[in-house]
C-alpha positions as CSV (number, residue, x, y, z in Angstrom):
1,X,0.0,0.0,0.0
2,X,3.3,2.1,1.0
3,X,5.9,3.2,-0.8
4,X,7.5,4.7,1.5
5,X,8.8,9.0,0.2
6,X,10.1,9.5,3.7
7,X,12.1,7.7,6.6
8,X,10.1,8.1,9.7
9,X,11.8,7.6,13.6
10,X,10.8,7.5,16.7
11,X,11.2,10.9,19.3
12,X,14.0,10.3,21.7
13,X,16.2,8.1,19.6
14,X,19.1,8.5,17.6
15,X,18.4,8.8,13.8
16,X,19.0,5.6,12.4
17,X,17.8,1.8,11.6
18,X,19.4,-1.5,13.2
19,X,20.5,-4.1,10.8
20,X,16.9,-5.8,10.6
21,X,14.5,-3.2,10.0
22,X,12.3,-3.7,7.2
23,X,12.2,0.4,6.6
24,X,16.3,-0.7,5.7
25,X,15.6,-3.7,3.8
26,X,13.3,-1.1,1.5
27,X,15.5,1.4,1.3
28,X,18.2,-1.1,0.0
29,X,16.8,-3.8,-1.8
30,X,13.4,-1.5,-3.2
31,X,14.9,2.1,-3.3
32,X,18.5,0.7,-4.4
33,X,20.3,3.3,-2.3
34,X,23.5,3.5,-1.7
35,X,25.9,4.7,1.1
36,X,26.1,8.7,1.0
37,X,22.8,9.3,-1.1
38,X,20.2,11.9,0.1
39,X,17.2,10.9,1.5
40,X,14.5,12.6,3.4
41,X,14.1,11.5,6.8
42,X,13.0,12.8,9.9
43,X,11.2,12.5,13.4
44,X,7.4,11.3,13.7
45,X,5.8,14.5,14.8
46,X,8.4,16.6,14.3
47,X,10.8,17.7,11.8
48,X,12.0,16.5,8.3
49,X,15.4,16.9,6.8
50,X,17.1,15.8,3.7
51,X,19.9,13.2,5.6
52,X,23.0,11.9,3.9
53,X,22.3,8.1,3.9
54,X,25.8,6.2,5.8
55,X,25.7,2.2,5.9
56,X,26.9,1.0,9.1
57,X,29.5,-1.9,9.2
58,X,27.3,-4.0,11.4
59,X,24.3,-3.7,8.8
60,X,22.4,-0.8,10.2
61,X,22.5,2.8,8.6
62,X,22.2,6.5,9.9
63,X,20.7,9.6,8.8
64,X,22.9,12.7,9.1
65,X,20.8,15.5,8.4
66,X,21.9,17.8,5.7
67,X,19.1,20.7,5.9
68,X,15.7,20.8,7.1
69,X,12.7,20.5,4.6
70,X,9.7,23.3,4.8
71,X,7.2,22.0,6.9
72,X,3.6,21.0,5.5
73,X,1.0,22.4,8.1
74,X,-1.8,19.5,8.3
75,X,-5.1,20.0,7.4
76,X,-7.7,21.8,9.8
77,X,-9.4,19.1,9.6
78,X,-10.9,16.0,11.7
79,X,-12.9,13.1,11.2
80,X,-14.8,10.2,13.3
81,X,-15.7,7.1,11.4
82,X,-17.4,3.7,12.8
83,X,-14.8,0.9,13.6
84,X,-14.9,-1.5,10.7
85,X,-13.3,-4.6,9.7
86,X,-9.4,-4.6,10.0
87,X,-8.8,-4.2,6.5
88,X,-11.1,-0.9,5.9
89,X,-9.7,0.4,8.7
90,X,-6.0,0.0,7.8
91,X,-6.6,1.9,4.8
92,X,-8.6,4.3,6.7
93,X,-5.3,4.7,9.1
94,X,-3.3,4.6,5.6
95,X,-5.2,7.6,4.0
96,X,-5.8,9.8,7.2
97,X,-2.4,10.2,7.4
98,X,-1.3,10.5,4.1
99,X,-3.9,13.1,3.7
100,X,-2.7,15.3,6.7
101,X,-6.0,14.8,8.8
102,X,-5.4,16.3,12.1
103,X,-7.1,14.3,14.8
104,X,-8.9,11.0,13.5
105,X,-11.4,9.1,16.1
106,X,-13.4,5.8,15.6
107,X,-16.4,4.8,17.7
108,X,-19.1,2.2,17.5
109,X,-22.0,2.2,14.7
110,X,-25.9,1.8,15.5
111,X,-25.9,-0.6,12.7
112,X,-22.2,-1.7,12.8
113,X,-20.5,-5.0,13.6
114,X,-20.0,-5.3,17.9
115,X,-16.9,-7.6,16.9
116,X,-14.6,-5.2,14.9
117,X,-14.5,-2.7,18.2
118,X,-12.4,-5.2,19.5
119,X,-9.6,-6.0,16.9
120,X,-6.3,-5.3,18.5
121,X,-5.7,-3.0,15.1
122,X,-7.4,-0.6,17.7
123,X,-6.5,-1.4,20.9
124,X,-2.9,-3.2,20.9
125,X,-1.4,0.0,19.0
126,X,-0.6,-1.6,15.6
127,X,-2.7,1.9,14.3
128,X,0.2,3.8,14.7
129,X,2.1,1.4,12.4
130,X,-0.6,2.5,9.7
131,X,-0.5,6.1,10.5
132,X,3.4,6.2,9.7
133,X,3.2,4.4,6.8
134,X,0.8,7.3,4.9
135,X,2.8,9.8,7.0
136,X,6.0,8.5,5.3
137,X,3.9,7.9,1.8
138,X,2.8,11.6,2.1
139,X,6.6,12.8,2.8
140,X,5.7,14.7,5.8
141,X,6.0,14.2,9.6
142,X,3.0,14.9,10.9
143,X,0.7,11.9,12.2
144,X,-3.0,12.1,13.6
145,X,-3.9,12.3,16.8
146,X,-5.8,9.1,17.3
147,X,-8.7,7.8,19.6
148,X,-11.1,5.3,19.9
149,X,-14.9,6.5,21.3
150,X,-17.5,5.0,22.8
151,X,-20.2,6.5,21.3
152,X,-21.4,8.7,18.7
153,X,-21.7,11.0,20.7
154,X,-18.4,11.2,22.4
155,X,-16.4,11.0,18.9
156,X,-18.9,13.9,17.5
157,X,-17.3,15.5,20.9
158,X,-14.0,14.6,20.2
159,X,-13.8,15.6,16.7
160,X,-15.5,18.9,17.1
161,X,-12.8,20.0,20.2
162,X,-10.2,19.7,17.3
163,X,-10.8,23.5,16.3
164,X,-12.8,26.6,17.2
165,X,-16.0,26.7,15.6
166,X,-15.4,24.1,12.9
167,X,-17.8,23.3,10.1
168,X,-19.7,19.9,11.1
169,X,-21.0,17.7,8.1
170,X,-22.4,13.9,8.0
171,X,-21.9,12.4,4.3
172,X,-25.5,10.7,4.1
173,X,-26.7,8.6,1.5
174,X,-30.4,9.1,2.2
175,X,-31.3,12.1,4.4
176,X,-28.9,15.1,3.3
177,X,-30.0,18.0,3.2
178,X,-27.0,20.0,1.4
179,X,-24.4,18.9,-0.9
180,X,-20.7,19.0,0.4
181,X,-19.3,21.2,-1.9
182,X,-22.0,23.9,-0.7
183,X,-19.5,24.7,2.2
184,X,-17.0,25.7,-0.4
185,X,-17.0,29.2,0.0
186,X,-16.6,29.0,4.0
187,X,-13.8,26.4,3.7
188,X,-11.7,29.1,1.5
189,X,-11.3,31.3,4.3
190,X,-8.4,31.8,5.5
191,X,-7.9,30.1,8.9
192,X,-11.3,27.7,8.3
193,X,-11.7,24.1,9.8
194,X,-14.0,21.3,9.0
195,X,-14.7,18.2,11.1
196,X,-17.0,14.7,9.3
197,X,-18.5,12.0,11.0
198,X,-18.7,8.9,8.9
199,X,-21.7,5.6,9.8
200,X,-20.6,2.1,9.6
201,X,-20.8,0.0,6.9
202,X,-24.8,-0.1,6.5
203,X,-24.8,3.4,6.9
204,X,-26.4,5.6,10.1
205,X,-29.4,4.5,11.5
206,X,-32.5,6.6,12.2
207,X,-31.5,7.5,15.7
208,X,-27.5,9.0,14.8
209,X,-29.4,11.0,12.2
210,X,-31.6,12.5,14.9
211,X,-28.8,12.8,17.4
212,X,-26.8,14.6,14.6
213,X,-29.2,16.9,13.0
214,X,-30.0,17.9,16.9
215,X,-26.3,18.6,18.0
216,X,-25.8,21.2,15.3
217,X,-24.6,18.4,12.4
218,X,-25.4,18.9,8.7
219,X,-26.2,15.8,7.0
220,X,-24.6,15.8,3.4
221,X,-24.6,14.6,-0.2
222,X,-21.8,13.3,-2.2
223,X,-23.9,11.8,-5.0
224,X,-26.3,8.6,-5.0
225,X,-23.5,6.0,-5.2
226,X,-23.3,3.0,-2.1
227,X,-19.7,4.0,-1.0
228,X,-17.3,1.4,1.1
229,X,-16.7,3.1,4.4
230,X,-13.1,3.5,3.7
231,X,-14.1,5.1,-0.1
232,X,-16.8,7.7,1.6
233,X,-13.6,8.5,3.9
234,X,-11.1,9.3,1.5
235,X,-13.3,11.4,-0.9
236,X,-14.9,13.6,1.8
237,X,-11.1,14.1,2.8
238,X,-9.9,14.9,-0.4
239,X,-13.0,17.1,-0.9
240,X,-12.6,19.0,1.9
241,X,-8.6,19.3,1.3
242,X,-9.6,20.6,-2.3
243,X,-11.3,23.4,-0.8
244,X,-9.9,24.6,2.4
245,X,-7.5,27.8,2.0
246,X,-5.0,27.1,4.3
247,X,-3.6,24.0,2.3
248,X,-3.1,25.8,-0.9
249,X,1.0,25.7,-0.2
250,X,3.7,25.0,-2.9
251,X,4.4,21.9,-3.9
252,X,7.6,19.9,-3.0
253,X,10.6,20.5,-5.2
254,X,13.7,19.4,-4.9
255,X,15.6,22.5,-6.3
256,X,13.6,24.4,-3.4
257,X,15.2,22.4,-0.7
């Protein structure tokens, strides 16, 4: 699903990877590099450089960092979509990430499955693992802030604390009552945030829509095609990146850095 732009490390830990890490085994056997190339790398949730790439006799490599890259601000943007079955969610992780979502939550559906709540893709921290990888696919640091809900309710909460005064939308199949890109004048303003709460995998039932429309939520159209979970989620990102403002930056270039 990777293929890995950027080398991502852990805080608190000198920059490099030991003689069996599979980020190594890329960057040699996929990437072909060899010793004293360039190569971004940098700190999860902190900083990215360009590093000069030194193979280590005992197998291992280290990054000496050459000059920091421009950091990417991530979007002002969160989103809260019902736990799903391990796969969905792994691209879900994946594309949250690679997308620059700021704070990503997941809580259980009305009409969703009781069982995928407790996949230990959520609770044993192998989400992280997912987040990386699109953080390192996207070539920037950053990674979403991740939690797990119980409720509707209490992700709605969670994702609507991200920002100050944020726009709140539903993608609904049946009941909207706007289109999405409606909000596109107030996401071009300067300094605007948006925050999307996403049903399970048979949609929301009758009850989330009331509790939604009720809590200030706007229950919106993205055309009459059945979406996966994991397709609705990528497209109402990508919509909303399209027209926020804030994330109209230059592209990376390597002459620029």
């Amino acid at each position: 699903m990777s293929a890995m732009n950027c080398v991502l490390l852990p805080k608190g830990y000198p920059m490099r990877l030991g003689a069996g890490s599979p980020k190594l085994a890329h960057i040699r056997e996929t990437l072909g590099m060899r010793d004293g190339c360039e190569i971004f790398a940098g700190i999860a949730g902190e900083k990215l450089w360009v590093c000069r790439l030194h193979f280590e006799a005992g197998g291992g490599a280290a990054f000496e960092p050459l000059r920091e890259v421009p950091a990417q601000k991530p979007m002002r943007f969160a989103a809260a979509v019902a736990f799903a079955r391990p796969q969905i969610a792994q691209r879900i992780l994946f594309e949250a990430a690679c997308l620059g979502v700021s704070r990503l939550v997941f809580y259980p559906a009305a009409k969703g499955e009781a069982a995928y709540a407790k996949s230990s893709l959520y609770s044993g921290g192998k989400f992280s693992e997912w987040l990386e990888k699109g953080a390192e696919q996207a070539c920037a640091p950053d990674i979403p802030e991740f939690f797990a809900c119980g409720s509707l309710a209490e992700a709605c909460g969670c994702i609507a604390s991200a920002f100050p005064n944020p726009l709140r939308v539903a993608p609904d199949l049946y009941e909207a009552t706007a289109n999405l890109w409606d909000f596109a004048p107030r996401l071009a303003e300067g300094g605007a945030a948006a925050c999307a709460v996403l049903g399970g995998e048979r949609g929301f039932a009758d009850s989330d829509r009331e509790y939604l429309r009720g809590a200030g939520w706007t229950l919106v159209s993205m055309g009459g095609r059945v979406m996966r979970t994991d397709t609705a989620f990528i497209s109402t990102c990508a919509l909303c990146r399209a027209m926020m403002f804030d994330n109209h930056a230059p592209a990376l270039k390597p002459e620029n850095l």
